[in-house]
C-alpha positions, -999 to 999 in steps of 0.1 A, spaced: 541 -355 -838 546 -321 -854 551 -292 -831 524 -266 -833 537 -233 -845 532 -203 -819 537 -167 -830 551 -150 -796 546 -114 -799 554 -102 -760 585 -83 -754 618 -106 -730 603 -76 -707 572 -89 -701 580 -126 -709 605 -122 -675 571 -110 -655 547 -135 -665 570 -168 -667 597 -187 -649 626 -194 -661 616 -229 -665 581 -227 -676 593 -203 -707 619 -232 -713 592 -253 -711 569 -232 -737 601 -234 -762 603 -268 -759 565 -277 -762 561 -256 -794 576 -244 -824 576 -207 -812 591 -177 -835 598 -153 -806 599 -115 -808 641 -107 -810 634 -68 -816 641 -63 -778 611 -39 -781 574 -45 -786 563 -52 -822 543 -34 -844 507 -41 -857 524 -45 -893 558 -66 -879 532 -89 -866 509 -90 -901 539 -105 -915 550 -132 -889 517 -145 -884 516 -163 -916 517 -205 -913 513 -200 -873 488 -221 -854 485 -201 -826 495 -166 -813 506 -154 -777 501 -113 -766 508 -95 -742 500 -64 -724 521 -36 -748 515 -61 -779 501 -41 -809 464 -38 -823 459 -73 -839 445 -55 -878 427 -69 -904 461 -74 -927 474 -94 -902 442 -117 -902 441 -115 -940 476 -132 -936 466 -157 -905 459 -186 -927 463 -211 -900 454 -194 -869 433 -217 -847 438 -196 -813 449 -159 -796 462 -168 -762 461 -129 -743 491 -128 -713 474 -102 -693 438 -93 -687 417 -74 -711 417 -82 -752 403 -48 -759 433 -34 -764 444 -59 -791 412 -66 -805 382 -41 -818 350 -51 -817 349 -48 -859 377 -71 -861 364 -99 -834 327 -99 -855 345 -97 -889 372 -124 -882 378 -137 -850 339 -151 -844 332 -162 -880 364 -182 -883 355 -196 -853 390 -183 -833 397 -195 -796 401 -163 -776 421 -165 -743 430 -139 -714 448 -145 -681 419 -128 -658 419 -158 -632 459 -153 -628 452 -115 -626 426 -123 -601 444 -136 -574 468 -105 -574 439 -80 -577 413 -102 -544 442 -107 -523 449 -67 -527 415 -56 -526 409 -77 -487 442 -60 -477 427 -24 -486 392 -34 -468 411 -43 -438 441 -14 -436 409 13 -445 383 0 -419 412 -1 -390 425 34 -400 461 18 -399 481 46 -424 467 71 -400 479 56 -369 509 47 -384 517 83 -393 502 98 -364 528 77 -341 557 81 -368 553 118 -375 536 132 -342 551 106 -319 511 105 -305 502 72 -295 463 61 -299 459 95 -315 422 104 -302 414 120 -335 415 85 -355 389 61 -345 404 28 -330 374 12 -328 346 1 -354 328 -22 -377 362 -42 -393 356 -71 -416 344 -99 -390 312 -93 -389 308 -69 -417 285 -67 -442 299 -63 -478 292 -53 -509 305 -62 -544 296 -40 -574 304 -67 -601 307 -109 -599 335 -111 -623 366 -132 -619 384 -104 -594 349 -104 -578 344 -140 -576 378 -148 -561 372 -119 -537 340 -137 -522 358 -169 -517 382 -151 -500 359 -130 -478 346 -167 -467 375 -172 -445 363 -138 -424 339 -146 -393 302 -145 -403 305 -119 -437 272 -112 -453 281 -107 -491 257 -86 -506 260 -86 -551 248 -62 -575 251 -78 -611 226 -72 -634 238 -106 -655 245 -127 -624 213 -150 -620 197 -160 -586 212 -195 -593 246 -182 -593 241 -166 -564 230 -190 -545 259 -211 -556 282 -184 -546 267 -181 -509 257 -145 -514 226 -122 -515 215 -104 -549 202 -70 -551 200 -38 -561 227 -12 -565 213 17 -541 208 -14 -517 245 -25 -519 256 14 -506 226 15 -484 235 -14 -466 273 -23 -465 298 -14 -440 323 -19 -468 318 -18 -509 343 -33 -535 342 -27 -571 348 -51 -598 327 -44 -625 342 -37 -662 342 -3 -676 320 0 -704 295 21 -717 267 2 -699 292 11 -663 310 43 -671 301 67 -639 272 37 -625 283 50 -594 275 86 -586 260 109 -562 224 90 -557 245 59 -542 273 72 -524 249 97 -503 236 64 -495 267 52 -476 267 47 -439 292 71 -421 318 51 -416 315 32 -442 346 21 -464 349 25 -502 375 2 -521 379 3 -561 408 -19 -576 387 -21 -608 384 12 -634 380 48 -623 360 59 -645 332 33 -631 325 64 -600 317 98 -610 349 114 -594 331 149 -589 304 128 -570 329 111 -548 354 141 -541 316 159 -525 311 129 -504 346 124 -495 349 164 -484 323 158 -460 345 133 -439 317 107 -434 330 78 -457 366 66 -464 376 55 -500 403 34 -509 415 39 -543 443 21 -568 424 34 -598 413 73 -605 399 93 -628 425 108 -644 454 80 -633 473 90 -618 455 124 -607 471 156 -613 494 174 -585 465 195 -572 438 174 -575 421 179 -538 421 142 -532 455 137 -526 450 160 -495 423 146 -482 430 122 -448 400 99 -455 411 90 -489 441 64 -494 455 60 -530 479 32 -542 489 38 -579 475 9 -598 492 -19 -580 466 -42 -570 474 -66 -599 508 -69 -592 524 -100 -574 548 -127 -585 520 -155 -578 495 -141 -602 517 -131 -626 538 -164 -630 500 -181 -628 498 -162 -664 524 -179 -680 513 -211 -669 479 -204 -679 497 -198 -714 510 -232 -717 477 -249 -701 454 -231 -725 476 -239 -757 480 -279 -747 441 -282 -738 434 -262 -772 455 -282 -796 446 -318 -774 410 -310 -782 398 -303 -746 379 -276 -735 400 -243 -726 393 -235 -690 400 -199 -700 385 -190 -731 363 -157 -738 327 -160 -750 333 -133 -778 296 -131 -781 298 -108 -747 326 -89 -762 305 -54 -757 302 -65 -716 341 -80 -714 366 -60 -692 
């Protein structure tokens, strides 16, 4: 049988990130794959011209804008296989209603891989936050003080805990199956598109947004930034926080007001744990570097040899199901482009 022909845009950079040695050999010998040899990323024009006779295409997270020359010249392609998360970057919403959906083109990103990096990350912050441990730490490392009596040692931790997620996406998802292994966690949800079925699947209680702040001893974010999200969290929910209460966003910063949060922050009542800001990575003298109740990590969360070798695989999964004529476990619904991360 006739090897399907695979454009591979991705830089060797990111191919060593997101595949093993042997599932890339693997890839090579699967497919008939024209690989990028530039030693740099490609252009949007370099990969107009390669795309021409290929069946399918794999990009990555520095691969170029996807244009309409090149789908003027991608006479055969059947399916875009993304290796990292979001396929805004490569593909505009003009080009995904003016090619992509009419020509019927199989659409595929690696969130699920991504996910497991991002949960796993986001229950570490929720637990090092709530127990204060970066203060203690320091406190015993740089003032020698042991049980310093100005950090709490003593709280509401995640046993027991109720907590919210802004957002049932794929992070979100994987976060609540994780939270499951935590003694009796009430999961509270705020998703406008999540239906009462789904949350009754997922073993957790819908409602509102000013209910999730009212009523958590720790909130997560994983909502996508779009217009419908940008700033959703402001003043009117975070006043709503219990003191105490911990603050964790591993999605987008620009899904909190910033100006909002640096008020309540100031006042030393909540503690926010951040690996995305608004700027990223905040300026030098931005006041939330100094403050003691704020903990910043610089957009790591994702990051994790499990996940990202999980992309790769999912690479090769995807592309077999696709061309076998099974269904692509995968695969975006492009019709929800305008509410896609």
């Amino acid at each position: 049988m006739e090897k399907k022909k695979i454009l591979y845009i991705p830089s060797e950079t990111h191919t060593r990130r997101v595949f093993t040695k042997e599932d890339f050999e693997s890839f090579l010998k699967t497919f008939d794959v024209t690989v990028n040899t530039k030693g740099r990323e490609l252009t949007s024009e370099e990969a107009a011209e390669l795309v021409r006779g290929m069946d399918g295409v794999v990009t990555g997270w520095k691969s170029p804008r996807l244009t309409e020359k090149f789908f003027e010249n991608a006479d055969k392609l059947k399916i875009i296989v993304h290796s990292a998360g979001s396929v805004r970057r490569i593909l505009s919403k003009e080009i995904v209603e003016k090619y992509v959906m009419p020509r019927g083109i199989c659409v595929v990103n690696c969130r699920r891989a991504i996910a497991y990096n991002v949960a796993e990350a986001t229950i570490g912050l929720m637990i090092m936050a709530s127990r204060r441990w970066v203060d203690h730490i320091n406190a015993y490392r740089e003032k020698g003080v042991w049980r310093d009596k100005e950090i709490p040692n003593n709280g509401q931790f995640l046993s027991g805990a109720v907590v919210g997620i802004v957002g049932a996406s794929t992070v979100g998802r994987e976060v609540i199956r994780l939270l499951k292994s935590f003694r009796e966690v009430k999961i509270l949800v705020y998703d406008p598109y999540l239906t009462e079925d789904d949350a009754k699947q997922l073993g957790v209680k819908k409602v509102s947004l000013n209910e999730i702040f009212e009523k958590s001893d720790i909130v997560s974010i994983h909502a996508p930034i779009t217009e419908e999200t940008y700033h959703m969290i402001g003043s009117e929910q975070l006043k709503r926080m219990k003191d105490g209460a911990v603050l964790i966003n591993t999605a987008r910063g620009r899904i909190i007001d910033h100006a909002a949060l640096l008020e309540e922050c100031r006042k030393g009542r909540i503690i926010a744990a951040l690996d995305v800001t608004e700027p990223e990575p905040l300026p030098p003298d931005s006041p939330f570097r100094n403050l003691k109740n704020v903990y910043i990590t610089p957009h790591i969360a994702g990051r994790g040899y499990y996940g990202y070798h999980m992309i790769g695989k999912t690479v090769i999964r995807s592309l077999l199901d696709f061309f076998a004529g099974k269904p692509v476990k995968d695969a975006l619904d492009m019709k929800l482009y305008a509410i896609t991360a």
